[in-house]
C-alpha positions in Angstrom: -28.4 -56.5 115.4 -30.6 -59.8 116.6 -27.0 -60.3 118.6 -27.3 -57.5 121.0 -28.2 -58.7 124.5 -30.5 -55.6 124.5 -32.2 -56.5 122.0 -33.7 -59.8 122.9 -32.6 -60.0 126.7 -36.2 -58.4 128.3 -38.1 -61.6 125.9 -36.6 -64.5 127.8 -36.9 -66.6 130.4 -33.2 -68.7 130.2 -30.0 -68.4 128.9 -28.6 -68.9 125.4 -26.1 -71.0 125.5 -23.6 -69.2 124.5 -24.0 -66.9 127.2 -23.5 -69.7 130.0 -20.3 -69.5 131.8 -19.0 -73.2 132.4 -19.1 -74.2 135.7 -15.2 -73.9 136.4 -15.7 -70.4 135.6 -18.8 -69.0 137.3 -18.5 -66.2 139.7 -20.0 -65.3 143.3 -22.3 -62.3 142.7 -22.8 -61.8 146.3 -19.6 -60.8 147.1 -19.2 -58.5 150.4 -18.8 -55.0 149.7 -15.1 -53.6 150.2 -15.3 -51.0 152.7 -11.3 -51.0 153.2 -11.0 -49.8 149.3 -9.5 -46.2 149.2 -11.8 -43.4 148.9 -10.1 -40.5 147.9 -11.0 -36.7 148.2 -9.3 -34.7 146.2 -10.2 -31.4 147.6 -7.9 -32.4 150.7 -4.0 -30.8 150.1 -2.2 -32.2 147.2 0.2 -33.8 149.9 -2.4 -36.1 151.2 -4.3 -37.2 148.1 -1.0 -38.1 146.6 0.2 -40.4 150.0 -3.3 -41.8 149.5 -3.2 -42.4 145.8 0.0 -44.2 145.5 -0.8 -46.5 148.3 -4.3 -47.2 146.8 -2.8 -48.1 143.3 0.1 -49.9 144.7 -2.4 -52.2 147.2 -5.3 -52.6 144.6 -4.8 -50.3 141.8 -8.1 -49.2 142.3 -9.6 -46.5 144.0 -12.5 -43.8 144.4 -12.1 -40.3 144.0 -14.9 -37.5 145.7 -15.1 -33.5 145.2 -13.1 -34.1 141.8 -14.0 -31.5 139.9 -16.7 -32.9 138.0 -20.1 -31.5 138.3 -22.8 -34.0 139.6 -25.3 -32.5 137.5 -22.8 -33.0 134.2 -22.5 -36.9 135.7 -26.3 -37.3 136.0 -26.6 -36.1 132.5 -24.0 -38.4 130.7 -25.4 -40.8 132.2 -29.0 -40.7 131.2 -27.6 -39.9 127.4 -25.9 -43.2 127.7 -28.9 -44.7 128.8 -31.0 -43.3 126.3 -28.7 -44.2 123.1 -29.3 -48.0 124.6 -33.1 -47.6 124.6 -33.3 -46.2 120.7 -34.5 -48.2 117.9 -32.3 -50.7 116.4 -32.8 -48.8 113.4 -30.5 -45.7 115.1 -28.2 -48.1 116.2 -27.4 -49.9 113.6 -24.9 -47.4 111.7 -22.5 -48.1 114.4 -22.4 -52.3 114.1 -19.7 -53.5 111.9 -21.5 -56.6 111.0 -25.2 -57.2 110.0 -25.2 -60.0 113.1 -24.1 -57.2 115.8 -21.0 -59.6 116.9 -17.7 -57.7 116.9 -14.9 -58.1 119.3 -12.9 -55.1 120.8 -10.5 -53.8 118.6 -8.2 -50.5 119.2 -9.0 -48.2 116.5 -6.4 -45.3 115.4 -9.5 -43.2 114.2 -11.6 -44.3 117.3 -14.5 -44.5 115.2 -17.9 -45.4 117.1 -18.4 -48.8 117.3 -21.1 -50.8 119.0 -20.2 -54.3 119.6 -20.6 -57.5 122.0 -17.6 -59.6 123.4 -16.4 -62.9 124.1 -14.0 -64.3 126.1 -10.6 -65.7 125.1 -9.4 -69.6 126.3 -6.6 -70.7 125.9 -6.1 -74.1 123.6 -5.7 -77.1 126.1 -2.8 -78.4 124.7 -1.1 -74.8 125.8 -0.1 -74.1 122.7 -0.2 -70.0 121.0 -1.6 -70.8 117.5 -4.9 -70.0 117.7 -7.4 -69.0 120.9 -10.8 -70.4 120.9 -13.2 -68.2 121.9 -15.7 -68.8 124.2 -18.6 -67.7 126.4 -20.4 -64.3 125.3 -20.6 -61.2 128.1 -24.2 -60.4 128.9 -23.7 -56.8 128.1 -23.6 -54.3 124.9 -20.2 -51.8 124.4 -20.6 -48.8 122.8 -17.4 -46.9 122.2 -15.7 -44.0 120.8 -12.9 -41.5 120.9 -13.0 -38.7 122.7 -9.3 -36.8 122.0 -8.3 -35.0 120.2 -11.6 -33.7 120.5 -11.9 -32.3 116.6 -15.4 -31.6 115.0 -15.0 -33.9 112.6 -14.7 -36.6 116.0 -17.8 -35.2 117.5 -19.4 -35.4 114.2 -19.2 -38.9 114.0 -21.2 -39.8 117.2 -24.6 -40.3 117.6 -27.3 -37.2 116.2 -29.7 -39.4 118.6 -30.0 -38.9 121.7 -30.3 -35.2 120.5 -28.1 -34.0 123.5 -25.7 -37.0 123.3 -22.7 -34.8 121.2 -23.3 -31.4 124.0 -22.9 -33.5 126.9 -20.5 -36.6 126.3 -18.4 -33.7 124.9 -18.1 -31.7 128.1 -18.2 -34.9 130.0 -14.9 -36.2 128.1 -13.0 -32.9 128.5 -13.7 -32.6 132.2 -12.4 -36.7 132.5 -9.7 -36.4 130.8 -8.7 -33.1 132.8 -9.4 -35.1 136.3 -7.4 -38.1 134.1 -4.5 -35.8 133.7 -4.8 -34.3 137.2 -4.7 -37.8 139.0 -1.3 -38.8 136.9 0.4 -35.7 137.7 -0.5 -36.6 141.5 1.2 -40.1 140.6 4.2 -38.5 139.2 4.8 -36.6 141.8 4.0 -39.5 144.4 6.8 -41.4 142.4 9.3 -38.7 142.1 8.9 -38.5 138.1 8.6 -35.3 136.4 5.2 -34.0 136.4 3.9 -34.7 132.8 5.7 -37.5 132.5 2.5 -39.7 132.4 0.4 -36.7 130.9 2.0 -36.4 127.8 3.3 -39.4 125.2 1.3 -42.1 127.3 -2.1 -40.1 127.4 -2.4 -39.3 123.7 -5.8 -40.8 123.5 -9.3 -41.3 125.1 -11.7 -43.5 124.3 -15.3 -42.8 125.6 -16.8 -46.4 126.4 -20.3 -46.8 127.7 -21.1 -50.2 128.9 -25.2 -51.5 129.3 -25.7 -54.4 131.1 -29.4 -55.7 130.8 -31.1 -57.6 133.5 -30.4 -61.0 133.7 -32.9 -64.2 133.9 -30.1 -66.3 135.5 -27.2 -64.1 136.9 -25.6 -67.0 138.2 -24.9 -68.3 135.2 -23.8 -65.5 133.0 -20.8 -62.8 133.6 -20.7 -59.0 132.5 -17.5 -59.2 132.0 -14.8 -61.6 133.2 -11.1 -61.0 135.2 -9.0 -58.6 133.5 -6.9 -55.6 133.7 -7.5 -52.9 131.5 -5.2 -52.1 128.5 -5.2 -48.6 128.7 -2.8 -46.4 130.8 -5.6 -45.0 133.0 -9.9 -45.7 133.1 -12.5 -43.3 135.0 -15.3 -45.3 135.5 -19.0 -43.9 136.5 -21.4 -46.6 137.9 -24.6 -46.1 139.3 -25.3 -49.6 140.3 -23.5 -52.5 142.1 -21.4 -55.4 140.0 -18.2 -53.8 139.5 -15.6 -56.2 141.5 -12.1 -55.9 142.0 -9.7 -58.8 143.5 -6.7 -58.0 146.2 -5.2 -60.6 148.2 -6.7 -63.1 146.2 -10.4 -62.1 147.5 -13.5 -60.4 145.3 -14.6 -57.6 146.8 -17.9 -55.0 145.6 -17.2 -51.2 144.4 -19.7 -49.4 146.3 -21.7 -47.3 144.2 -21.2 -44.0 145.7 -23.5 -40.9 144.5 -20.9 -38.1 142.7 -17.8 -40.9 143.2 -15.6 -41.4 140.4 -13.7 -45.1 139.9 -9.9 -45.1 139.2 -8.5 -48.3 137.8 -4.8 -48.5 137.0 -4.6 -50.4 133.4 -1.4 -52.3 132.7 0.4 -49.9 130.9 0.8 -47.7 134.2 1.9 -50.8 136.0 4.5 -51.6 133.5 5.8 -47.5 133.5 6.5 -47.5 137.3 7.9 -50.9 137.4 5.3 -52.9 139.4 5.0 -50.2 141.8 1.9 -49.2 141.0 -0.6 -52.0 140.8 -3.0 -52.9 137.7 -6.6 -53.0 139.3 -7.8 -56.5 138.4 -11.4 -56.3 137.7 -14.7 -58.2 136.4 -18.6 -57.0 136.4 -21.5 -59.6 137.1 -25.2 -59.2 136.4 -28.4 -59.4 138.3 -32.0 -60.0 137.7 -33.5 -56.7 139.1 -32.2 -54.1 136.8 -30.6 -52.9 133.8 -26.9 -51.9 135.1 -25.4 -48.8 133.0 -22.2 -47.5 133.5 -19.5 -45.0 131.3 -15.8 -45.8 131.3 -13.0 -43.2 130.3 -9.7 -44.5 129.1 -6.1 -42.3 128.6 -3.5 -44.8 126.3 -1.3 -43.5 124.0 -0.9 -43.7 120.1 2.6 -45.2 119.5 5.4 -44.9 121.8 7.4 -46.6 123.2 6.8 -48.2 126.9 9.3 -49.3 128.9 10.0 -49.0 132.7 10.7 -44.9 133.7 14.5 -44.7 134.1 13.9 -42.2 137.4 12.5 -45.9 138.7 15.5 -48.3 137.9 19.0 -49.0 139.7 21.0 -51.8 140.5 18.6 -52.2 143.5 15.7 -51.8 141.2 15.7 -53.7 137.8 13.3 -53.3 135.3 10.6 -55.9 136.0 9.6 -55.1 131.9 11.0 -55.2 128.6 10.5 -52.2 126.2 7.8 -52.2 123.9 6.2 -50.0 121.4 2.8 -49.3 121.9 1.4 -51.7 118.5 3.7 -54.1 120.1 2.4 -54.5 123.5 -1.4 -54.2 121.8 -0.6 -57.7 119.9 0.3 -58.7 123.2 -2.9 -58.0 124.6 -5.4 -58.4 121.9 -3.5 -61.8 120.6 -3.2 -65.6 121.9 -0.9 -64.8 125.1 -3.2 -65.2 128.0 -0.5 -64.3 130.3 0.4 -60.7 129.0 2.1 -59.8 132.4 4.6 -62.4 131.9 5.2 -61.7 127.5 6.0 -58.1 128.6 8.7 -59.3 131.8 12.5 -59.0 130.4 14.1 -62.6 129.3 17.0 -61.7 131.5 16.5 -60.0 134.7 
């Protein structure tokens, strides 16, 4: 458990090295906040949320959603579960760490058992080769992660007894996100001009609950949350509460504003691959700061095994598919393996 930033972070003064990002690699912080990134309010007619949506997730496949459906008071109180589970004795905690040094990478899990882990970052071998990826620098932050659907009682049984409200209130708080979840797809589909469902149904079989704590940080400069990705999943609902979350369109970093009630919607690849690069994958990192511990709750739809593959309604002679087909375990040894260019292991050999 000693490996949990949480656990040691508040005692020092510098960074392990193992946390330092190399130079090459270190991020701006202080990046200006993006006041041209879509806030969306869904109370509006369905007409215009869904002419707002599809251009906000074909320009940065990213947006923010207000007056979703979600009570503020239900927000509030995930959130300070969240929090809480963080600020328990290791003791509590440690039933949910794989291994006795707290160290465990991200893996998909088809039971979605809870896990609490830390993560590194993959680099590619210098001599470009696909063997073996050496991982390197450590994200200042702790992950704690579990399913959410179906939502059985055995599932619910196996979270956390501590906080003593944590199994009431991330329970309600992962049905109501994964009905908004469901409601924004539906809103894509019909933006498209795919059946509604089509999104909601094969390729939303799961939801993983993710809460990610970010303790203050000695040296933000030096360190990263989390570095440049897209998500995995088909679809993530991201409460934050805090500044750090940063997306990149037309090759800038821009901030998420932290708005009060807001919801964040990031595309994840899957959705990118579906509608044949017409929808965007929101390509995102987090960085830390020294004044705060940063919390924030992530929501991800993916599906269980399918197959994925560009929707026919979105393919003509004018239109190729920009994808191969792929089944679901497929595509996750893309993105959990040695390719560090998924994007371009999923395109079709022959367009």
């Amino acid at each position: 458990m000693a490996s949990l930033v949480s656990s040691w972070s508040s005692e020092v003064n510098s960074i392990p090295e193992k946390y330092v990002v190399p130079l090459e690699k270190r991020v701006n912080a202080d990046v200006p906040i993006g006041k041209h990134i879509p806030v969306i309010d869904l109370s509006q007619s369905s007409t215009q949320s869904i002419q707002q949506i599809i251009k906000a997730s074909a320009d940065f496949g990213l947006f923010q959603v207000i007056n979703h459906g979600v009570s503020e008071t239900l927000m509030v109180d995930a959130l300070s579960v969240c929090k809480e589970f963080f600020k328990l004795p290791i003791e509590d905690k440690a039933k949910f760490v794989e291994k006795d040094e707290g160290l465990s990478d991200f893996e998909p899990s088809i039971d979605q058992r809870p896990k609490l882990y830390i993560e590194k970052e993959y680099t590619p071998n210098k001599n470009g080769s696909n063997t073996k990826n050496v991982k390197d620098t450590v994200f200042w932050k702790d992950t704690f992660g579990h399913g959410c659907h179906p939502l059985t009682q055995d599932v619910i049984n196996s979270w956390p007894e501590k906080p003593q409200k944590y199994r009431e209130v991330i329970g309600e708080y992962a049905l109501e996100l994964r009905k908004l979840s469901l409601r924004i797809l539906d809103l894509m589909c019909e933006g498209l001009g795919l059946e509604v469902g089509y999104l909601t149904q094969e390729l939303s079989q799961t939801q993983l609950m993710v809460t990610h704590h970010y303790p203050q940080c000695p040296d933000p400069n030096s360190t990263i949350g989390i570095g440049e990705h897209c998500d995995g999943a088909l679809l993530n609902l991201v409460q934050q509460e805090l500044s750090g979350l940063q997306v990149r369109a037309n090759g800038k970093w821009f901030g998420v504003e932290p708005i009060p009630g807001a919801l964040v919607v990031i595309n994840g690849l899957i959705l990118k691959v579906v509608t044949n690069g017409k929808l965007s994958s929101g390509v995102h990192r987090v960085v830390t700061n020294s004044t705060s511990d940063r919390t924030s709750l992530g929501s991800l739809i993916s599906p269980i095994e399918c197959i994925i593959e560009p929707a026919k309604l979105l393919i003509n002679e004018s239109n190729p598919p920009l994808f191969k087909s792929f089944s679901y375990t497929e595509y996750l040894g893309y993105y959990f393996s040695d390719t560090t260019e998924i994007e371009a292991a999923l395109k079709p050999y022959k367009l």
